[in-house]
C-alpha positions as CSV (number, residue, x, y, z in Angstrom):
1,X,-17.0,-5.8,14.9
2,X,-19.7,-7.1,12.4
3,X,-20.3,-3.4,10.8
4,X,-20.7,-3.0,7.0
5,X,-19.5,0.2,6.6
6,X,-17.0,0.9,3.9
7,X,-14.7,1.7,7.0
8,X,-13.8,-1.9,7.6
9,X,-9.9,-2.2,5.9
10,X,-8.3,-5.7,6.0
11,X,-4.1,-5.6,6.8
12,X,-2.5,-8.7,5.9
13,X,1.2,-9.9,7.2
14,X,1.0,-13.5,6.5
15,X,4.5,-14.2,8.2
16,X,5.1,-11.1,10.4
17,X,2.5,-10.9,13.5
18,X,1.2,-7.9,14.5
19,X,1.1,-9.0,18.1
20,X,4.1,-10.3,18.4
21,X,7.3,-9.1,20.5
22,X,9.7,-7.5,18.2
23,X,13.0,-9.0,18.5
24,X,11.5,-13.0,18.2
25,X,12.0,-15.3,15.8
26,X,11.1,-13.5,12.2
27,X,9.9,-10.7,13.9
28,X,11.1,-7.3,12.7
29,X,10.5,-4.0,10.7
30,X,7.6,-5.3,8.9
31,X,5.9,-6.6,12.6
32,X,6.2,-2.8,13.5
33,X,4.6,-1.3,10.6
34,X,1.7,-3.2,10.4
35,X,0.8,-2.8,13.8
36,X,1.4,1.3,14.3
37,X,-0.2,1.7,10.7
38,X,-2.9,-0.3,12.3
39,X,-3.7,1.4,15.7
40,X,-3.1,4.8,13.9
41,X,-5.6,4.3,11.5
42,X,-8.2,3.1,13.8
43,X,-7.7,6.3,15.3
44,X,-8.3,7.6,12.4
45,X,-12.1,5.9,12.5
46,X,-11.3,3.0,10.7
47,X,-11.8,-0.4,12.2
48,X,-8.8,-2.7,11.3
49,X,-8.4,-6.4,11.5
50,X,-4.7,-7.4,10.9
51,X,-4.5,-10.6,9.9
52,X,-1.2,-13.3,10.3
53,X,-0.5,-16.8,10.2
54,X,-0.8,-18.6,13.6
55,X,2.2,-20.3,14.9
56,X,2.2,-21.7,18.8
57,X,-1.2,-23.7,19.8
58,X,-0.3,-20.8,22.8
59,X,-1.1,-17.7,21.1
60,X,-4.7,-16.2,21.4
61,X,-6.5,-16.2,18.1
62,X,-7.8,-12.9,18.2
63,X,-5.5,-9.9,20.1
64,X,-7.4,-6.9,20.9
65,X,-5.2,-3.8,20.7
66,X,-8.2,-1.6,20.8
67,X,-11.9,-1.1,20.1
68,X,-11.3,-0.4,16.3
69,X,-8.2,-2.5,15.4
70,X,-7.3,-5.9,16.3
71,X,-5.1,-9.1,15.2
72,X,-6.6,-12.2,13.8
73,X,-4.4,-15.8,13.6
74,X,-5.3,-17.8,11.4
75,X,-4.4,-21.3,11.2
76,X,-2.8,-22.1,8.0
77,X,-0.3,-25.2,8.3
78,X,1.1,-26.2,11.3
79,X,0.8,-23.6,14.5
80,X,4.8,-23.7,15.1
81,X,7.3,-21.4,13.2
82,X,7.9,-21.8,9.6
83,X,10.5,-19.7,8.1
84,X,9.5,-17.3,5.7
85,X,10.6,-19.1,2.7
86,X,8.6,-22.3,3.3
87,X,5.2,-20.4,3.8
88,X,3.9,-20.0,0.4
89,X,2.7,-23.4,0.3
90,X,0.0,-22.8,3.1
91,X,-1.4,-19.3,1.2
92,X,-4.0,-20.8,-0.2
93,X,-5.3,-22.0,3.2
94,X,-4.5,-19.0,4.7
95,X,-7.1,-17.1,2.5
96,X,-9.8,-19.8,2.9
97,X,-9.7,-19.7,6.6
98,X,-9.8,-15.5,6.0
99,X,-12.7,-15.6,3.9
100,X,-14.5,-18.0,6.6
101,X,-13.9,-15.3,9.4
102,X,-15.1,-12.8,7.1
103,X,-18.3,-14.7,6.3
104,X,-18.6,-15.8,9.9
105,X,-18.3,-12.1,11.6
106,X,-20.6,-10.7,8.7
107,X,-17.8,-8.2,7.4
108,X,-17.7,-6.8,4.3
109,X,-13.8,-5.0,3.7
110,X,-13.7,-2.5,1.3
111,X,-10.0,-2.7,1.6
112,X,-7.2,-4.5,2.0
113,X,-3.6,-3.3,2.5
114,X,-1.1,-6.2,2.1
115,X,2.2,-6.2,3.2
116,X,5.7,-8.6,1.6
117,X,4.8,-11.2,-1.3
118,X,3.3,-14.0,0.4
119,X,0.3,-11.5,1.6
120,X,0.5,-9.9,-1.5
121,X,-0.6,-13.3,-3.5
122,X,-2.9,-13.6,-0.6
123,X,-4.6,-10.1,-1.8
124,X,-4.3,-10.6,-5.8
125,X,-6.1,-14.5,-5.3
126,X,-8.8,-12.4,-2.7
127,X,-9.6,-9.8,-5.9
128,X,-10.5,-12.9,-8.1
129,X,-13.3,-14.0,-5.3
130,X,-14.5,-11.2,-4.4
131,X,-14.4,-6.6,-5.3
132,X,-12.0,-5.1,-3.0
133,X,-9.2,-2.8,-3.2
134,X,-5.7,-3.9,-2.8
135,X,-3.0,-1.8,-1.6
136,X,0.7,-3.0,-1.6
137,X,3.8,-2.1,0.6
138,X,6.4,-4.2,-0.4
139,X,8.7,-4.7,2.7
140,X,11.6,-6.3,0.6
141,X,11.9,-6.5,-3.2
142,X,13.2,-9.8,-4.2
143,X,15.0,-8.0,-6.9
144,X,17.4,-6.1,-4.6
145,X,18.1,-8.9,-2.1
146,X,18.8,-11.7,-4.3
147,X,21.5,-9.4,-5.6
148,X,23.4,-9.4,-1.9
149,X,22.7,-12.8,-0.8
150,X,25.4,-15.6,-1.8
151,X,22.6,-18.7,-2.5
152,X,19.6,-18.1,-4.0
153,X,16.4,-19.9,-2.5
154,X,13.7,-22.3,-4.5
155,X,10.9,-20.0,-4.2
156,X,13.0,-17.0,-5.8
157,X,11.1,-17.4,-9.5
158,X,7.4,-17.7,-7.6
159,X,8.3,-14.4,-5.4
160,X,8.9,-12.5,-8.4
161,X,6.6,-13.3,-10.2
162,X,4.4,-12.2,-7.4
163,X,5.3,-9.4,-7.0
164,X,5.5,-8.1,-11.0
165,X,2.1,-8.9,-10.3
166,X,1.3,-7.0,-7.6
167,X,3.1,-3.9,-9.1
168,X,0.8,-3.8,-12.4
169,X,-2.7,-5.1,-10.7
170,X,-2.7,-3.4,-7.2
171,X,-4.9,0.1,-6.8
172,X,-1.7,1.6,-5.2
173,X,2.1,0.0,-4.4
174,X,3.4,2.3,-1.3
175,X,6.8,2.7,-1.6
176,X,8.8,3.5,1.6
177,X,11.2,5.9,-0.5
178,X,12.0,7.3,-3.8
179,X,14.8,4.7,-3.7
180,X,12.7,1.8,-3.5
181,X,10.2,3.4,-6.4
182,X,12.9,3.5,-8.6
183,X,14.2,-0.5,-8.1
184,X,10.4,-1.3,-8.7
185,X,10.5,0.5,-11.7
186,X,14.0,-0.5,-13.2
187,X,13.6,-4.0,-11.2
188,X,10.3,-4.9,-11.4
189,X,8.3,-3.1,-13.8
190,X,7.1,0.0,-15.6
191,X,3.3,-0.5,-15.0
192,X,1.5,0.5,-12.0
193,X,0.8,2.9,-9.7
194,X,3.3,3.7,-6.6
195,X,3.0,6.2,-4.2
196,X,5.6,6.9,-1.8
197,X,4.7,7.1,2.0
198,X,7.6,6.3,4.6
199,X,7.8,4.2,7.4
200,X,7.0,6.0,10.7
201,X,8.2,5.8,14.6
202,X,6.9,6.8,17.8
203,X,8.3,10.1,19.0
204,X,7.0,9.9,22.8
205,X,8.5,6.7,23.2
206,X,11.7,7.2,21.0
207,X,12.6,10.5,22.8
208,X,11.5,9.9,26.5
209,X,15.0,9.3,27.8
210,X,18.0,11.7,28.1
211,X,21.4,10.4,27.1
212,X,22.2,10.6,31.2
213,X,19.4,8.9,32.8
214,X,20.0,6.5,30.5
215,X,23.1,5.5,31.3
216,X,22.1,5.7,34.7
217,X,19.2,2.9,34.4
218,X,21.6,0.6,32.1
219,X,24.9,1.0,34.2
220,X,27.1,3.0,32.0
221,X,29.8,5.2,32.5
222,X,29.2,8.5,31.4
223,X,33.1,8.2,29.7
224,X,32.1,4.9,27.9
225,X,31.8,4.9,24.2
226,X,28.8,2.8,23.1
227,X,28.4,1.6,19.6
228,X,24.9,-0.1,19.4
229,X,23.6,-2.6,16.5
230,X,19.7,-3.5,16.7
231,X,17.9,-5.8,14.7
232,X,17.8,-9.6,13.7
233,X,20.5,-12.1,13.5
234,X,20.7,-12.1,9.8
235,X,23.4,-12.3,7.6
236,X,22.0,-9.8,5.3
237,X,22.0,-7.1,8.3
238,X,25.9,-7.1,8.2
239,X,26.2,-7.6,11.7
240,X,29.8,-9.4,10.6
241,X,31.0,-6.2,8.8
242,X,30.2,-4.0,12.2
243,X,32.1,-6.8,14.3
244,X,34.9,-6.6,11.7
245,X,34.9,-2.6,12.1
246,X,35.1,-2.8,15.9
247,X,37.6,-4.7,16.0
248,X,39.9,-2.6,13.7
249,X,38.9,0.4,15.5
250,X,41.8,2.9,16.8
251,X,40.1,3.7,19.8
252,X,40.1,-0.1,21.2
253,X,42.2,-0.1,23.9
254,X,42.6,3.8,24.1
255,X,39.3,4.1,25.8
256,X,36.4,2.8,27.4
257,X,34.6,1.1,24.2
258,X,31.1,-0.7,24.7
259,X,29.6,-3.0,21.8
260,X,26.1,-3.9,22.1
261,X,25.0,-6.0,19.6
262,X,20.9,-6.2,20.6
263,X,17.8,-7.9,19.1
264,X,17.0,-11.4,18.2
265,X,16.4,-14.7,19.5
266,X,18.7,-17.4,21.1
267,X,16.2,-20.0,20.4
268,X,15.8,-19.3,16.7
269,X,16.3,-21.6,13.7
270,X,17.7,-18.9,11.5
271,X,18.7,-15.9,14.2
272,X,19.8,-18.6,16.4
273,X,22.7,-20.3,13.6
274,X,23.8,-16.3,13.0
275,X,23.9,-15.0,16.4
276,X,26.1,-18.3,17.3
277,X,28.1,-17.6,14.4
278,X,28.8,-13.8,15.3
279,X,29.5,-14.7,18.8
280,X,32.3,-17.4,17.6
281,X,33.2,-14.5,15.6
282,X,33.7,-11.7,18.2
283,X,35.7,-14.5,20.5
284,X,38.2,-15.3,17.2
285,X,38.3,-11.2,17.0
286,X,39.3,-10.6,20.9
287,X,37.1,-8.2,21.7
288,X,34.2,-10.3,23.5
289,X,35.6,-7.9,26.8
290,X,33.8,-5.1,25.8
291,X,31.2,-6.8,23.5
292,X,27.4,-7.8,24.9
293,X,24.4,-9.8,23.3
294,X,21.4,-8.6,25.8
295,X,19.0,-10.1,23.0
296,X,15.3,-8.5,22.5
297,X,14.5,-5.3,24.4
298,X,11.1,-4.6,25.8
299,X,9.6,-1.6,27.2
300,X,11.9,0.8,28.5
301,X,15.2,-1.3,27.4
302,X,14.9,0.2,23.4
303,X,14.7,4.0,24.0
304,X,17.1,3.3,26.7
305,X,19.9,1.7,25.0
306,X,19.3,4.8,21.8
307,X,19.1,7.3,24.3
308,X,22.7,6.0,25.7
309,X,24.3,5.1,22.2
310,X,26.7,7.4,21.3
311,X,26.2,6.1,17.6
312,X,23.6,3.7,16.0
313,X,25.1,1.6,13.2
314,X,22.8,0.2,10.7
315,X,25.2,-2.0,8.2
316,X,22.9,-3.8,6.2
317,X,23.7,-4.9,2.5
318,X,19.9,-3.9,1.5
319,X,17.3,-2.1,3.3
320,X,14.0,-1.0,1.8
321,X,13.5,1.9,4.5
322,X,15.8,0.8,8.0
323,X,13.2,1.3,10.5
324,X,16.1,1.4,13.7
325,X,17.4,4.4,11.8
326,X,14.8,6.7,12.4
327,X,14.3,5.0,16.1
328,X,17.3,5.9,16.8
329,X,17.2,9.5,14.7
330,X,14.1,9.9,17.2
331,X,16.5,9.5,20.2
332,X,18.8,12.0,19.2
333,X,21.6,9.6,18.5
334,X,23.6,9.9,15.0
335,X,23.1,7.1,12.7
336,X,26.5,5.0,10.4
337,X,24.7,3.5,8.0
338,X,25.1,1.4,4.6
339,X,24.4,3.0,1.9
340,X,22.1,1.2,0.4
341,X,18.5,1.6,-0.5
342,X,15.6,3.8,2.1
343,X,18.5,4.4,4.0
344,X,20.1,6.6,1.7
345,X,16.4,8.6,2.2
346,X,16.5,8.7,6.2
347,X,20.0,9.1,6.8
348,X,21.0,12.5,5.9
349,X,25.0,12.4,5.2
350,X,27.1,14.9,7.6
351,X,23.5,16.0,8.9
352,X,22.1,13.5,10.8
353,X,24.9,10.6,10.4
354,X,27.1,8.9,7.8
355,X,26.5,6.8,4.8
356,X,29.4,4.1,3.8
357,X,29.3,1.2,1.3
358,X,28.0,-1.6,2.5
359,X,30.7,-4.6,3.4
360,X,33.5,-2.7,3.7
361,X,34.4,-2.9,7.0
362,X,37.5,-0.4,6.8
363,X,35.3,2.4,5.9
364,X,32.8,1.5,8.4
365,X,35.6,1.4,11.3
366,X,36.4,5.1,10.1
367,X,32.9,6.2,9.8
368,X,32.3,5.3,13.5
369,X,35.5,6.8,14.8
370,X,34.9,10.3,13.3
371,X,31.7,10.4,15.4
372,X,33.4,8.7,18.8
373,X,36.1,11.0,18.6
374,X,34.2,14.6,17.8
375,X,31.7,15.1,20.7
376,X,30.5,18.3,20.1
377,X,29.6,17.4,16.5
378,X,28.0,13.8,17.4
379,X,25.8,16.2,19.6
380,X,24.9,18.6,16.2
381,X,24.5,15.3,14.4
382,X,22.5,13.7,16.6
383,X,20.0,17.6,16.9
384,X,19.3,17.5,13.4
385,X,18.5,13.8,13.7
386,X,15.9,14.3,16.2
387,X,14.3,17.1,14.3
388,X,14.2,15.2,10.7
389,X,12.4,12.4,12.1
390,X,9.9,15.2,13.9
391,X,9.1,16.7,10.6
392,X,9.1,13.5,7.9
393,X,8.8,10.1,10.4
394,X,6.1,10.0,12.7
395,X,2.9,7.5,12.7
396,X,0.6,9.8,12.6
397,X,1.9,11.4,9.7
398,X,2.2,8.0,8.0
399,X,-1.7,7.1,8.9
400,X,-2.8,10.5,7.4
401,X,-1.3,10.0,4.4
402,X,-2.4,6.1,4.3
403,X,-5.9,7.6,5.3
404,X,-6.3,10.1,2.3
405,X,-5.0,7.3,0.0
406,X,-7.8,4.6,0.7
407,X,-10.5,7.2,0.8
408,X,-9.1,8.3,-3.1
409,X,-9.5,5.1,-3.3
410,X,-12.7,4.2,-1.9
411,X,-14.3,7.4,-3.3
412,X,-13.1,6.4,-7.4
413,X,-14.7,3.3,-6.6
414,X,-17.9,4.5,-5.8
415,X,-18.0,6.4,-8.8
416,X,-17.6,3.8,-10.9
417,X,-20.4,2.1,-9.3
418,X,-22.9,5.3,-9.4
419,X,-24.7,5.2,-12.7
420,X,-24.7,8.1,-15.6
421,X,-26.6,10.9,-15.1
422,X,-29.4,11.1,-18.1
């Protein structure tokens, strides 16, 4: 890929690999993102390199997803897991090693699209070495989570600094939502540019099962009443509040309830310490009967499990868009969901799902029984759902809009460059 055209765009996701399995250790949402918004635009004729941190001596350097768009590791610290917090320290390194692969495949980006804080320091320290455009998607505002999180971490005074910074010198912030534009701009700041482009899903995968087969391939009674959480082990997710919910719910013991609480990893420094904790949690609750922990699902297993759900719940205390609502939207399965931040944007309330405050289990409980218990409007729910995310949430959709932003881009900075006419 040595070209020099002004095609070549640079993604960074310094803790979040592209190529990773979703569902591991610190790999979510943000994983996702980078890589569709990767492939899609190097179907667009862009060539992408999507660049992360390195972290098992196992992993491949380079991961060719395609002809035009590939992941690049790059060693930066030790190559083992570092939780997020304790990364900054290896930034630096992490854009000198960059810089030397750039220099050493003779590439010239004319582009580079960060994505969370640490790769947005990454970009703004990248602009002071050399001209290239830097375009921000934020991921998480430090603003809005410190705000639902009980201890606040050391780093909290750098990452918001950052990303001020990133806000007022970036070519273009992307929000994922008009409600995350308007916490940068109460939260963060008044300068800058923002955009807003949402997050995206893949309707061929996301709608390739019927709720029958389904069931079928994953052993469930067509009676059954499934409740379905995916995601990391987090305790900002509110996994505790949907336990807390299912346990107070009046169908328990009426009917044939199934709790599937998926995603994560048992292995885990920080999803390992939650998912044991929600476990003990569910036992102290009594309903570990009817409650199951099938961890990450690949291939088939994701659509599958939506395509069977009778509801989705999404209880996080702060979301920036809530990538496993539209997933599941995509499936045709209605969506309970906090009512907090991009959420509030992809869930439409008593049209595609339900919004309640975020932990407050009682309301939750309520929220989820309304659906259970009204078939034939779960069904409507779950129609409209399918057809929102056909209009608003695809990748492709995402990419164009992505693609027609960098070439504004691009095209304002070559006529800065051209010289005036005489």
């Amino acid at each position: 890929m040595n070209n020099t055209s002004g095609k070549h765009i640079a993604l960074i996701s310094v803790h979040g690999d592209p190529a990773m399995e979703i569902g591991k250790e610190e790999a979510g949402g943000q994983n996702v993102y980078v890589r569709q918004v990767g492939e899609a635009l190097a179907e667009q004729g862009w060539y992408v390199d999507m660049f992360t941190r390195k972290t098992s001596v196992e992993h491949p350097k380079v991961v060719e997803h395609s002809s035009r768009c590939r992941t690049i590791r790059l060693t930066a610290g030790p190559e083992s897991f570092i939780p997020r917090q304790e990364i900054f320290g290896y930034c630096s390194e992490f854009l000198e090693k960059l810089l030397k692969f750039q220099e050493q495949e003779n590439i010239k980006y004319s582009l580079v699209h960060t994505n969370y804080w640490l790769s947005a320091w990454v970009g703004m320290a990248w602009k002071k070495r050399q001209s290239i455009k830097q375009v921000h998607t934020y991921h998480s505002l430090g603003s809005v989570k410190y705000k639902s999180v009980a201890t606040i971490p050391m780093i909290a005074g750098t990452r918001l600094g950052v990303e001020k910074a990133v806000l007022e010198t970036a070519e273009r912030v992307v929000a994922t939502s008009p409600q995350e534009k308007e916490n940068m701009r109460s939260l963060v700041s008044r300068k800058g540019k923002i955009e807003i482009i949402p997050c995206g899903t893949d309707m061929r995968r996301f709608s390739s099962f019927n709720r029958y087969a389904a069931r079928q391939q994953l052993g469930f009674n067509i009676e059954d009443k499934v409740i379905l959480y995916v995601g990391r082990f987090d305790q900002r997710k509110g996994i505790e509040t949907l336990v807390r919910a299912v346990s107070r719910s009046q169908l328990r013991g009426k009917t044939n309830l199934k709790l599937i609480i998926a995603g994560g990893s048992r292995c885990g420094k920080t999803d390992g310490r939650e998912r044991d904790r929600i476990e003990r949690l569910v036992v102290e609750l009594g309903i570990k009967e009817f409650t199951s922990f099938p961890g990450s699902l690949s291939g088939d297993l994701l659509p599958a499990h939506y395509a069977a759900a009778d509801v989705c719940v999404v209880p996080s205390y702060y979301e920036p868009f809530g990538l496993v609502a539209i997933e599941a939207m995509a499936s045709g399965t209605p969506v309970v969901a906090s009512k907090v931040g991009g959420l509030q944007y992809t869930v439409l309330p008593e049209e595609t799902g339900l919004l309640v405050p975020p932990k407050n289990d009682l309301t939750l409980a309520a929220a989820i029984n309304s659906i259970l218990t009204n078939p034939e409007w779960k069904h409507q729910l779950g129609f409209r759902a399918r057809a929102r995310v056909e209009n608003k949430f695809t990748w492709e959709r995402v990419a164009y809009r992505l693609n027609n932003l960098y070439t504004d881009l691009l095209r304002d900075s070559v006529k800065t460059l051209e010289p005036a006419s005489a």
